[in-house]
N, C-alpha and C positions, 0 to 999 in steps of 0.2 A: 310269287304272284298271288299267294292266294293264302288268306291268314291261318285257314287251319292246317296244318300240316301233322304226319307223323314223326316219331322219333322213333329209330330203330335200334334198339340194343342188337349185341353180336348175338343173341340165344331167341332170337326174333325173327331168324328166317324165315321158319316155318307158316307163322302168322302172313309173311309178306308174299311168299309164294300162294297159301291161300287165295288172296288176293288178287292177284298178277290171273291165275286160272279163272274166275269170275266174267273177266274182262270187268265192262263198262257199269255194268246195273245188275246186281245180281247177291250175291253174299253179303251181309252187313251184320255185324257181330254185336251191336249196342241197340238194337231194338229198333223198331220202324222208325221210317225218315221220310222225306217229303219227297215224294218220289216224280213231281213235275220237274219238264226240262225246266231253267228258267235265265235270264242273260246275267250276268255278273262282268259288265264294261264291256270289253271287245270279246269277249267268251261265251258260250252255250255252258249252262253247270246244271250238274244231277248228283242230288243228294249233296251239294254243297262243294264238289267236285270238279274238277275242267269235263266235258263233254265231247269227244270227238268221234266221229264214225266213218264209214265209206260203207253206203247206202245204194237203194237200186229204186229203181220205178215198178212197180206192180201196178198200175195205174185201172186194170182191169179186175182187181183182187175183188168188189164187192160182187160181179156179176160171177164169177166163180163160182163164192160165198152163197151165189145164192140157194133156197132150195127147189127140185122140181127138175124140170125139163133145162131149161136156159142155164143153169147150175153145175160146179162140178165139186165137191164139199173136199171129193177125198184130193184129187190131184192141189186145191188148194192147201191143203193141212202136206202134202207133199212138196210141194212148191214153198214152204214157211222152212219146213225142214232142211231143205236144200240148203235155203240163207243161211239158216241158222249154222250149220257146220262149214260151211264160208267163212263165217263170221260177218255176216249182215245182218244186223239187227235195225234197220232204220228203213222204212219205207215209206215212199210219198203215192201216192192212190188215189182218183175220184173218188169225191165223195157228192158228185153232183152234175147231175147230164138230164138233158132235158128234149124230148120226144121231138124229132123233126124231121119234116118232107126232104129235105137235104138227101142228095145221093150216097153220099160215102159218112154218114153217120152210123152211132153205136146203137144198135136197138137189145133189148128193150133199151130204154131209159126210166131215171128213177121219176122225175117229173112227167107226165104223158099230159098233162094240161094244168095250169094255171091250178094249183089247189089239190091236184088229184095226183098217187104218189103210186107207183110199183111196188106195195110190198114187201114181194119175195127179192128186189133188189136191197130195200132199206134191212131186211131181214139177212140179207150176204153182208150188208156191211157191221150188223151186229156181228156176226158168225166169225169174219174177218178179223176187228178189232176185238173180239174176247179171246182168240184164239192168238192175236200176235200178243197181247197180252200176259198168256201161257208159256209165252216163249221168250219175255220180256224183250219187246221188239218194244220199237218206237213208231209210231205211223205220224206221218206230213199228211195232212186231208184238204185237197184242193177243190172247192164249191160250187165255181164254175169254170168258162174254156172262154177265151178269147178268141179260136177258132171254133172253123164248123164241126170238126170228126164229133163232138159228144153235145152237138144244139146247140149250146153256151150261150152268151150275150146276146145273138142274134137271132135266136130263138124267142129269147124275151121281147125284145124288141116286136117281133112281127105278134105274138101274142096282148101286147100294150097295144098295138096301133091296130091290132087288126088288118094287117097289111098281108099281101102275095111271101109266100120264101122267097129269100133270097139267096140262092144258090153258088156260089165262089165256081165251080166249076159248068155254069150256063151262063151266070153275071160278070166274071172276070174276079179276078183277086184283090184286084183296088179296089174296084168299086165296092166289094165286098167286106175290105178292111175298115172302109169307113162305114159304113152299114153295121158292120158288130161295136167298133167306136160310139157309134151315137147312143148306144146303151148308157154310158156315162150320164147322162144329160136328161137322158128319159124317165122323170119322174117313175111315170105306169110302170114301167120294167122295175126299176129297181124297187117301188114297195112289191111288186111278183118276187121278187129276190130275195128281199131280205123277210120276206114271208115263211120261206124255204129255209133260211138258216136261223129265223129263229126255232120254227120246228126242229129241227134237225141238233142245235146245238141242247137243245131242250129233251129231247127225246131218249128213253130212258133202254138201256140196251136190255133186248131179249133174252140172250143167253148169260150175261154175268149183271145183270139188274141194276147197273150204274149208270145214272145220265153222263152224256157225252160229254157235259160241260163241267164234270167230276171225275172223270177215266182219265189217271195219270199214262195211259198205255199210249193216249192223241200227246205228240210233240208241239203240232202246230196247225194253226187253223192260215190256209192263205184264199184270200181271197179270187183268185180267178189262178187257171193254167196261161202264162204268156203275157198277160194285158199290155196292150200297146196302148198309146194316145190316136193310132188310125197308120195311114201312110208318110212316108216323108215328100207332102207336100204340103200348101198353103192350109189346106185341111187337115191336116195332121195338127200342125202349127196352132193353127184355131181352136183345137179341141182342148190342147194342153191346160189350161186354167181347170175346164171340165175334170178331167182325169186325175190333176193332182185331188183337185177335190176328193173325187170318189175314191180314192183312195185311203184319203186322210178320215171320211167321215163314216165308209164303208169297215175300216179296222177299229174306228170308234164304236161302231153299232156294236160288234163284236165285243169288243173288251166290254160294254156296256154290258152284256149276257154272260161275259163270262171272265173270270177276274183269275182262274188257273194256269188256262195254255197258252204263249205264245201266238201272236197274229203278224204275217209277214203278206207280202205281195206275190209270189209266184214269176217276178217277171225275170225276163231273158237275160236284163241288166243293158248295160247302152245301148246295143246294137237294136233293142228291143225299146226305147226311147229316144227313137227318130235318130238315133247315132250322136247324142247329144250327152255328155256327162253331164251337164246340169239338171237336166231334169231328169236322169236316176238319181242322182244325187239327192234332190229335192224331195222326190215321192218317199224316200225311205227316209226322209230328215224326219217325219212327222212322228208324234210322240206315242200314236197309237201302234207305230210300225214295228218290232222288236228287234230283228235281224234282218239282212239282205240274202237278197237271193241274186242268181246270173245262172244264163244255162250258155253253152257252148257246142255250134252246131255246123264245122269246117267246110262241110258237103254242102249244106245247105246256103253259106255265105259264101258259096262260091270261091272257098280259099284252098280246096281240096278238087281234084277233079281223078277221081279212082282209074280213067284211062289213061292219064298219064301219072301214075301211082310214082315214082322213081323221081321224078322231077318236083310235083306235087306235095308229098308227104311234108319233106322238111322243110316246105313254107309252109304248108297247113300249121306245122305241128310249133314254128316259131312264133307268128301270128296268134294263136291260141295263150301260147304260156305270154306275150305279149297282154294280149286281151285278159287275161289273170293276173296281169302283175296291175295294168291300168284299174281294175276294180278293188283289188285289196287296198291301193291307195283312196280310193274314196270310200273305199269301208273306215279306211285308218280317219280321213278328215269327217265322218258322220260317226266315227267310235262307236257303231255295233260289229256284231259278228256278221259272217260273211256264209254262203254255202254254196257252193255251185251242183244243183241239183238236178240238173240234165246235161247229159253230154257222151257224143254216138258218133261212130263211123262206121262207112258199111263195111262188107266183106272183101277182098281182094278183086281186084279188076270189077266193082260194083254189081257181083253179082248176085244177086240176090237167093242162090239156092243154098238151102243150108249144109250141103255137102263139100263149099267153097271156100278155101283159107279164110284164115284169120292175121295171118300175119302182119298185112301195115294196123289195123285194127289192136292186135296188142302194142304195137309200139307207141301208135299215139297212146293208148292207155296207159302204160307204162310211165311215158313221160310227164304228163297230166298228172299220175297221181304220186309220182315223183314229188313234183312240184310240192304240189297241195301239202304232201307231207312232209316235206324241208319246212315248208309254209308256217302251218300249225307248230312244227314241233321251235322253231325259233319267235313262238310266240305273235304269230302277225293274227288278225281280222279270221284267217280262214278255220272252219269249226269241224267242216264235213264235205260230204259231197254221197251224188246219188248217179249212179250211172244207168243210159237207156240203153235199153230196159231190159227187164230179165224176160226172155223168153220161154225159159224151162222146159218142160213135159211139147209144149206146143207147138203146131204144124201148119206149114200150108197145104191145106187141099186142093188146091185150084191152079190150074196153067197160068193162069193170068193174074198168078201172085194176090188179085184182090180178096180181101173180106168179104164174106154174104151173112147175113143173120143166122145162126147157127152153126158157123164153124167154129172151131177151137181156136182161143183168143192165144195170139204170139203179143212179144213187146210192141208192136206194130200196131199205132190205131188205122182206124179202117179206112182209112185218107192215107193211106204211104202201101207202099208194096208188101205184104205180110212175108217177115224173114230181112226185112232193111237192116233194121236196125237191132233184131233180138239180139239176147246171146242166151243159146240154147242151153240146155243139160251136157251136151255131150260136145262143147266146145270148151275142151278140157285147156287148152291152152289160154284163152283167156282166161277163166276160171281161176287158172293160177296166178296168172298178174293180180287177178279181183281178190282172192284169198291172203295174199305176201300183204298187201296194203290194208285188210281191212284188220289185218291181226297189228299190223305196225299202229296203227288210229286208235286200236283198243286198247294198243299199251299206252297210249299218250293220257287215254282215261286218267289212270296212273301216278303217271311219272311227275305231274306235276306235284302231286298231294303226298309224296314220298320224299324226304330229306333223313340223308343218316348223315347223322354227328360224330366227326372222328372219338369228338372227347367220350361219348355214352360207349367205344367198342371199346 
């Protein structure tokens, strides 16, 4: 598949074992190499290599990162570690939340108004990326949010128009989806926006002195968490021309700044485009787009219902590998690579304490990343995948399961029950499902760039 290959004489083991213990990015024997991800056809390559990983969401790592009170530096440089002897080296993380009257948002945030910027969080996201850098990780940095939990779209919006919040949980969820929608459209919002990335992809990191838009340590710049075109209704429908746009001219803005890393969309994949393949299809046709994304979310699509777990599961979990066979084919008809970057179930019987099985939880996992890795290893669209989210070290404090500003951040943003979706430190059994797949992805690095020759033994 891939034109540079090795040749292995029989007195060359040793060389290739070298190799093999590296994993994905790491030992190179002939001098520095280009160390951005970058696509080569249906493929993610590094260093001139096939690419593959199984990744996790830290979505919360810059507020960690940060320093001070709202900060936790060391449980982060902790929580890197963890991956790292996992074998996760790929993480996708805000890199962009924006200050709002919203009830169940992230405070701080790194935007607090139009032009004026949180520091000590831009300063965790330096901390962050020079440190997973250290540890040759890969980081995914997503901009903004299509939902409320971290301001996103709808934030700008109400700061361009000057208008009341608009609140999902006082205004309704529809009414609310098209409200972050009309972001699309809105002149004022989007120069606020891309005000923000151009700073940010410009900006030059604290601790290792490299601008962003030169740190081979960033994988990928995508533009928003989720974007939808609105609801699936007439207005949804409406919006579509708007959205393909902003898409195609919001990953141009980008490539315009920055000509090294990768620019993708973040979205959900169909179910996340009014349940329409066409128009995922469309949004990631454009040439500024480089791979696709799809996240997978069975509780949430109502194709899982944790109280009746026995009857439930193996439609959830058919449905699923379904909805992943239906996306790799339109990865295959748009010939980029593929990554399904989010994908969660809760805990047994839906409960939320972290002291509650894990078990249909590993099996969907299991089978999922079964999939994905038959997938990759027979050569389809699929590159990677990122699972929600890592919880780690983190807790909930509160009976009432919610977030309050100041608690200990789980994979849980502050819009879901803290402990839904984590997977903690000490939830050692998925751990192992997550471990068994991420070592298998790191030999695929490999395997492809390996040919022995009968004739050379």
């Amino acid at each position: 598949m891939f034109p540079k290959r090795f040749v292995i004489a029989k007195h060359s083991y040793v060389f290739l074992l070298m190799i093999l213990l590296t994993g994905c990015s790491g030992f190179w024997p002939f001098g520095e190499k280009d160390d951005f991800i970058k696509v080569r056809g249906m493929q993610l390559v590094h260093n001139d290599e096939p690419y593959y990983f199984l990744g996790t969401n830290l979505w919360y790592a810059c507020n960690l990162g940060a320093p001070g009170i709202h900060g936790d530096r060391a449980r982060l440089l902790r929580e890197l570690d963890s991956l790292k002897v996992i074998g996760i080296t790929n993480i996708r993380l805000l890199a962009g939340s924006e200050q709002s009257a919203m009830k169940r948002t992230l405070r701080p945030s790194i935007t607090k108004t139009p032009g004026v910027y949180d520091d000590t969080l831009l300063l965790g996201l330096d901390f962050t990326i020079a440190e997973m850098g250290r540890r040759k990780m890969k980081a995914v940095l997503f901009l903004t949010n299509y939902w409320e939990w971290s301001g996103g779209m709808a934030q700008y919006v109400v700061w361009a128009d000057s208008v009341p919040t608009f609140d999902p949980n006082v205004d309704g969820w529809d009414a609310f989806m098209n409200f972050s929608a009309s972001f699309y459209h809105n002149e004022k919002a989007n120069v606020l926006f891309r005000s923000y990335i151009s700073k940010l992809l410009n900006r030059t990191n604290s601790v290792n002195g490299k601008k962003y838009c030169e740190d081979p340590t960033i994988m990928a710049w995508q533009l928003a968490n989720e974007p939808r075109p609105g609801t699936i209704s007439s207005e949804g429908i409406k919006n579509v021309p708007h959205f393909l746009r902003w898409i195609d001219e919001t990953a141009g803005f980008i490539q315009s700044l920055d000509t090294n890393h990768l620019v993708t969309t973040g979205s959900e994949g169909i179910i996340g485009s009014l349940r329409n393949e066409e128009i995922y299809r469309t949004a990631h046709m454009s040439n500024n787009i480089d791979y696709m994304t799809m996240h997978l979310w069975p509780g949430n699509w109502k194709w899982y219902d944790p109280k009746e777990q026995e009857r439930s599961l193996p439609e959830a979990i058919d449905s699923s590998l379904e909805y992943i066979a239906n996306h790799i084919s339109t990865a295959r008809k748009v010939q980029k690579p593929l990554v399904l970057e989010e994908f969660g179930i809760v805990r047994d019987n839906g409960d939320t304490s972290p002291e509650n099985p894990t078990t249909n939880r590993n099996r969907f996992f299991e089978r999922i990343l079964s999939l994905l890795y038959d997938s990759a290893r027979a050569g389809s669209p699929v590159a990677g995948s990122n699972f929600w989210a890592w919880g780690g070290e983190g807790k909930n404090i509160n009976r009432d399961y919610i977030w309050r500003e100041g608690d200990p951040f789980t994979g849980d943003p502050p819009h879901e029950p803290q402990g839904m979706h984590s997977i903690f430190s000490h939830d050692v059994a998925t751990i192992s499902v997550l471990q068994k797949y991420a070592k298998l992805m790191n030999r695929l690095c490999i395997s492809d760039s390996l040919l022995v020759h009968s004739s050379s033994q």
